[in-house]
C-alpha positions in Angstrom: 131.0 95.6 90.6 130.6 99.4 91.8 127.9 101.1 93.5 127.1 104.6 93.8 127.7 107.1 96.5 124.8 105.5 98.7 126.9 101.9 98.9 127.0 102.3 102.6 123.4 102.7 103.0 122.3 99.4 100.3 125.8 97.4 101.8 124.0 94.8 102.9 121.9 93.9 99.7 124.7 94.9 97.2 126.6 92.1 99.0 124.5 89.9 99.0 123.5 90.0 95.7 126.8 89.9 95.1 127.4 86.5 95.7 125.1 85.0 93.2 126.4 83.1 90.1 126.4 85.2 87.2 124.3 84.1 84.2 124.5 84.3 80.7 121.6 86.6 79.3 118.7 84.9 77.2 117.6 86.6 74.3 119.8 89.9 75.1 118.2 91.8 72.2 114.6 91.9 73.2 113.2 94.8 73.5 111.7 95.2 77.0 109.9 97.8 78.8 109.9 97.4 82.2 106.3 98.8 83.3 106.6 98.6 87.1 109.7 100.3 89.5 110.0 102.3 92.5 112.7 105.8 92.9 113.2 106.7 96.7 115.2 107.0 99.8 113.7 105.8 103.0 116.9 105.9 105.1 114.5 107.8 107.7 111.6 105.9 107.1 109.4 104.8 110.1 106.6 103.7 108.6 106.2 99.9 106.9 106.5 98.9 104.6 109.2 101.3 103.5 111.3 101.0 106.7 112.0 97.5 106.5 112.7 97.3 102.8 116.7 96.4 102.5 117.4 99.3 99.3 117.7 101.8 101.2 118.2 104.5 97.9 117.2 103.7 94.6 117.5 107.1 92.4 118.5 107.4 88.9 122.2 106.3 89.4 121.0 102.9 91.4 118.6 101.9 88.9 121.1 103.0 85.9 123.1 100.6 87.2 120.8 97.9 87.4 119.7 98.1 83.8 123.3 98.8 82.2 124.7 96.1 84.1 122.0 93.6 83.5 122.9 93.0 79.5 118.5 92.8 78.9 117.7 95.2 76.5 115.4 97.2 78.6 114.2 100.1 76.5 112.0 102.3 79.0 110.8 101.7 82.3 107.6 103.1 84.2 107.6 104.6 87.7 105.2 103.0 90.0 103.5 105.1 92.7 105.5 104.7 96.5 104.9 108.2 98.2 108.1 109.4 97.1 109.2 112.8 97.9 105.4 114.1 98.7 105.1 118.2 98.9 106.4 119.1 102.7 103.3 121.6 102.7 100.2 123.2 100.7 97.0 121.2 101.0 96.9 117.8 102.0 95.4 116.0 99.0 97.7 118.0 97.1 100.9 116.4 98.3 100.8 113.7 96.5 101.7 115.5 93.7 105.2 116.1 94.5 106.2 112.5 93.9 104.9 113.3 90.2 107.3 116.5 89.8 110.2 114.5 91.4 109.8 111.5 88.7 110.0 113.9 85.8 112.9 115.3 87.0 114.7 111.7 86.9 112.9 111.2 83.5 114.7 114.7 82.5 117.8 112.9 83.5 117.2 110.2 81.9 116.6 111.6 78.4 120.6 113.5 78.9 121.7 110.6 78.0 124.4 110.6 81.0 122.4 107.3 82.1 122.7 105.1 79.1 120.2 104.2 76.9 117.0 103.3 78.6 114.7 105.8 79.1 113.7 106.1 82.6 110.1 107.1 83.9 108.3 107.5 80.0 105.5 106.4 82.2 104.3 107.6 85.4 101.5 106.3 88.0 101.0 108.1 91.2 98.7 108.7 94.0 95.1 110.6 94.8 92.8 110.1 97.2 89.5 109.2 95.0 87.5 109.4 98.4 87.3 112.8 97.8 84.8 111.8 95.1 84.3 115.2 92.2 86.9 117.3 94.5 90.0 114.9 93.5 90.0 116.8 89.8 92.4 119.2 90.8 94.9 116.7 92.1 94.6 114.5 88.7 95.2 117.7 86.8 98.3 118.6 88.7 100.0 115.4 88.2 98.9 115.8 84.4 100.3 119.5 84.7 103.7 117.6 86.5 104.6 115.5 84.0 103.4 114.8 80.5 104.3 111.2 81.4 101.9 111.2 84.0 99.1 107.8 83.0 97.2 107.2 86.2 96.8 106.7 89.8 97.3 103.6 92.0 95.3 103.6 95.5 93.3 101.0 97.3 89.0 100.8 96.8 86.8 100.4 99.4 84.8 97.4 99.6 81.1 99.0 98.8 82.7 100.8 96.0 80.4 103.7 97.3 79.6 106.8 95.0 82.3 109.2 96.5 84.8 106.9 95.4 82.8 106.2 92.3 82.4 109.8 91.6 86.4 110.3 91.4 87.2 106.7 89.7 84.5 108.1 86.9 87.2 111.1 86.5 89.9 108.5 85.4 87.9 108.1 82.0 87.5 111.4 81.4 91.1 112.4 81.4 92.2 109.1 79.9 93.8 107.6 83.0 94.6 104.4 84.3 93.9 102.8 87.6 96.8 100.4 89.0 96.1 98.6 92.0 97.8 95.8 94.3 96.8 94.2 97.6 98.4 90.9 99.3 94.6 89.9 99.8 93.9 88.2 96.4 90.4 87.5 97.7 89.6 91.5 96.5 89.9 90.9 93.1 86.4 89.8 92.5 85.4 93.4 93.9 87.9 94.9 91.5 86.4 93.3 88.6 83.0 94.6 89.6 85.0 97.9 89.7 86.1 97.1 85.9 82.6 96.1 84.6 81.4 99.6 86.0 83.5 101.5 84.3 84.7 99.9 81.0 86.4 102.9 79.6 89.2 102.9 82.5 91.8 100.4 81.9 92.6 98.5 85.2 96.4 96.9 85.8 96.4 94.6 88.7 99.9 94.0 90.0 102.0 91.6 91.1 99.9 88.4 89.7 96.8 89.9 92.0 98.4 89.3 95.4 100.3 87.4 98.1 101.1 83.8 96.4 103.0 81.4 98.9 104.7 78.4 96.6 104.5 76.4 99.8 100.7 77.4 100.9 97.8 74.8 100.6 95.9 73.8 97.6 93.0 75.4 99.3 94.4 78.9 99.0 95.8 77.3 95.5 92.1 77.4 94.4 90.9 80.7 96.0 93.7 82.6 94.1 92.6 80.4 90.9 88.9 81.7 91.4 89.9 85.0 92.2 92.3 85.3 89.0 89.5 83.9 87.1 87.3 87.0 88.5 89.5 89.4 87.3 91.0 88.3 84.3 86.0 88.1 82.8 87.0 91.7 82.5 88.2 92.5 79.5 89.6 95.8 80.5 92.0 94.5 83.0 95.2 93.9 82.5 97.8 91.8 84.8 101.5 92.6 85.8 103.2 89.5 86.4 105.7 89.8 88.9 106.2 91.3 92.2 105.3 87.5 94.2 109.1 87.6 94.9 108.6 90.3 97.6 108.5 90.0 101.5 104.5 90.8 102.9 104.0 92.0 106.3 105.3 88.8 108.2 105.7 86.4 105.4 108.8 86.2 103.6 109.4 84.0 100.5 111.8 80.7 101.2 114.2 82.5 98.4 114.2 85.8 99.8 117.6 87.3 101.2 116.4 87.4 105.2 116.7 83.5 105.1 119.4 83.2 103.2 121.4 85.1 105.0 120.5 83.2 108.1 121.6 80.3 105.8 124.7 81.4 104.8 123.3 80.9 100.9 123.4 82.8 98.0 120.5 84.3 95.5 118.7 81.6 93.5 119.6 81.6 90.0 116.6 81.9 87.1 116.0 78.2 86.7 115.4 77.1 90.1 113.0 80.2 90.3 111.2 79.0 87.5 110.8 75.8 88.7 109.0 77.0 91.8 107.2 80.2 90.5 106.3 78.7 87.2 103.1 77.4 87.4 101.4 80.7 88.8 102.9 82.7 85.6 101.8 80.0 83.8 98.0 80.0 85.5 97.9 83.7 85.1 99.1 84.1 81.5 96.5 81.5 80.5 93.7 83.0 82.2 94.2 86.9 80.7 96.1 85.9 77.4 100.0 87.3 76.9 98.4 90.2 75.2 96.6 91.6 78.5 100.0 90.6 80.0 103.6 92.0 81.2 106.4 91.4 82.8 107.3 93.6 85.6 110.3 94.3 87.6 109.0 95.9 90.7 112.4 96.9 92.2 114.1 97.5 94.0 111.7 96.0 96.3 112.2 92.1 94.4 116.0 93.1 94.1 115.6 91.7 97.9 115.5 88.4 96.5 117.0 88.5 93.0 119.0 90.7 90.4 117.6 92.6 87.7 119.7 90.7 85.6 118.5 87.3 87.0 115.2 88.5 87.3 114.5 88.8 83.3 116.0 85.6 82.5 113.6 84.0 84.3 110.8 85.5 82.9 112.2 84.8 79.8 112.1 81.1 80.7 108.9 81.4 81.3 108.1 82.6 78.2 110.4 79.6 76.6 108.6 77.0 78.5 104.9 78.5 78.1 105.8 78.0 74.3 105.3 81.7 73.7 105.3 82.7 69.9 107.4 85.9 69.1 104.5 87.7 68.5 102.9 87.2 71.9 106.4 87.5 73.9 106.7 91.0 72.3 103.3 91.8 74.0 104.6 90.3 77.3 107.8 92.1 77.1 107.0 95.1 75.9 103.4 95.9 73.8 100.9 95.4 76.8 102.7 97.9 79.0 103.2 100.2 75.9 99.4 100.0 75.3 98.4 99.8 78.8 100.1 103.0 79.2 100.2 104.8 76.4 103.8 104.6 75.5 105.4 105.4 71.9 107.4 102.4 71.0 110.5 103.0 68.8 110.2 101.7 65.5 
């Protein structure tokens, strides 16, 4: 396998995800659009968590890579908000804007066709502060002005959901935006389904099955994350990535993730015995919203820590096999609720 002109910097990683056993792709001509990836280089980041993520450069060639190597027929992709490549200067709230302007660039790339065949970035999420209540406008116009792949923000909500931040959520409806949004604290989604009740217009996509889920934690926190799903998933204009519980939080690390496994001596987990220990959250959240207010999601490079992208699909594909999904409802899974969610054109 070759890497690009950043192997030295991703070494570790490529190397270790070199030693897993390479499967045979399931279901290689499914169309997939993979709603949920990061671009960026944080070889000088200080601040966490981007300075202890392992991929230390993931730009168009890295994630090229991934996708033509994997053999999954992954159509487009969405970029997910990371503080990529903010403006060095102009007015703070403005910043933000820059990561927009570089992810159309890599989507301009993309459609050259020097990349292969996916098309990167038809879908963009970003940042704004929505503190700044009526006055975040501007910002939400810029990204729009960026990119005409630009769909919607992601960005934490306070707990009082108080009118400043009210004020600029209510601007999300009016120029057809989305509103992503992930914390490792699962006990929030209640709030953020009182957010989605409030404003039914705005389609909310909670990532990463809602938050931090430990396969080895207690069947106390088992049923707070049951009851907190079952909040979210009353609203009916929320929407759930499923994915992302493959990444390291803060201190806790996953049992399959590459830190312990290296410590080990042991290689990547192949997609069977991750479906064996993930499956029943996929399963509980797939229930609960229905597979046509759900998606599969990549979120790499950051779950690239703990599996390949190759990997990675194949096991939600077994997912989908064992959940008895009809064709119908894995085509929403793999690719129609991110295409509705965000306003994708899907080729015919």
């Amino acid at each position: 396998m070759t890497y690009s002109a950043y192997d030295s910097a991703n070494e570790p990683i490529n190397s270790w995800l070199n030693q897993e056993t390479i499967e045979e792709v399931l279901e290689p001509d499914l169309p997939i659009i993979d709603p949920h990836h990061h671009l960026w280089d944080i070889r000088t980041a200080t601040i966490e968590p981007l300075a202890s993520f392992a991929q230390k450069v993931y730009l168009c060639d890295e994630i090229s890579q991934d996708l033509n190597e994997s053999g999954h027929n992954v159509v487009q992709t969405v970029f997910a908000q990371c503080g990529a490549f903010f403006r060095a200067d102009g007015p703070q709230a403005m910043k933000c804007v820059g990561e927009t302007e570089f992810v159309h660039g890599i989507a301009a790339m993309s459609n050259s066709g020097n990349y292969g065949k996916t098309k990167l970035c038809t879908g963009i999420f970003g940042s704004a502060d929505m503190r700044l209540g009526k006055a975040v406008e501007p910002v939400l116009q810029a990204h729009m002005a960026a990119s005409p792949n630009f769909r919607g923000v992601r960005t934490a909500f306070p707990s009082d959901l108080n009118a400043d931040f009210m004020d600029g959520y209510a601007l999300l409806a009016k120029h057809q935006l989305s509103y992503d949004n992930y914390s490792p604290d699962f006990e929030r989604l209640p709030t953020l389904a009182r957010l989605a009740d409030k404003n039914p217009d705005v389609t909310i996509i909670v990532n990463h099955l809602g938050g931090t889920v430990d396969a080895n934690g207690s069947k106390e926190e088992l049923k707070r994350w049951h009851a907190s799903i079952d909040a979210i998933a009353a609203s009916p204009n929320a929407v759930m990535k499923c994915g992302g519980i493959q990444m390291r939080v803060g201190a806790w690390t996953p049992s399959f993730h590459m830190a312990p496994h290296l410590a080990k001596g042991a290689p990547p987990l192949g997609s069977e015995a991750l479906c064996e220990l993930l499956f029943p959250y996929y399963e509980y959240v797939i229930n609960a919203f229905g597979p046509n207010r759900c998606m599969f999601e990549s979120n790499f490079p950051v779950d690239r820590e703990c599996v390949s992208y190759r990997t990675l699909w194949n096991l939600f594909k077994r997912i989908a096999q064992r959940l008895g999904l009809s064709e119908a409802e894995k085509t929403e899974m793999f690719s129609g609720t991110a295409a509705k969610a965000y306003r994708l054109k899907l080729e015919s």
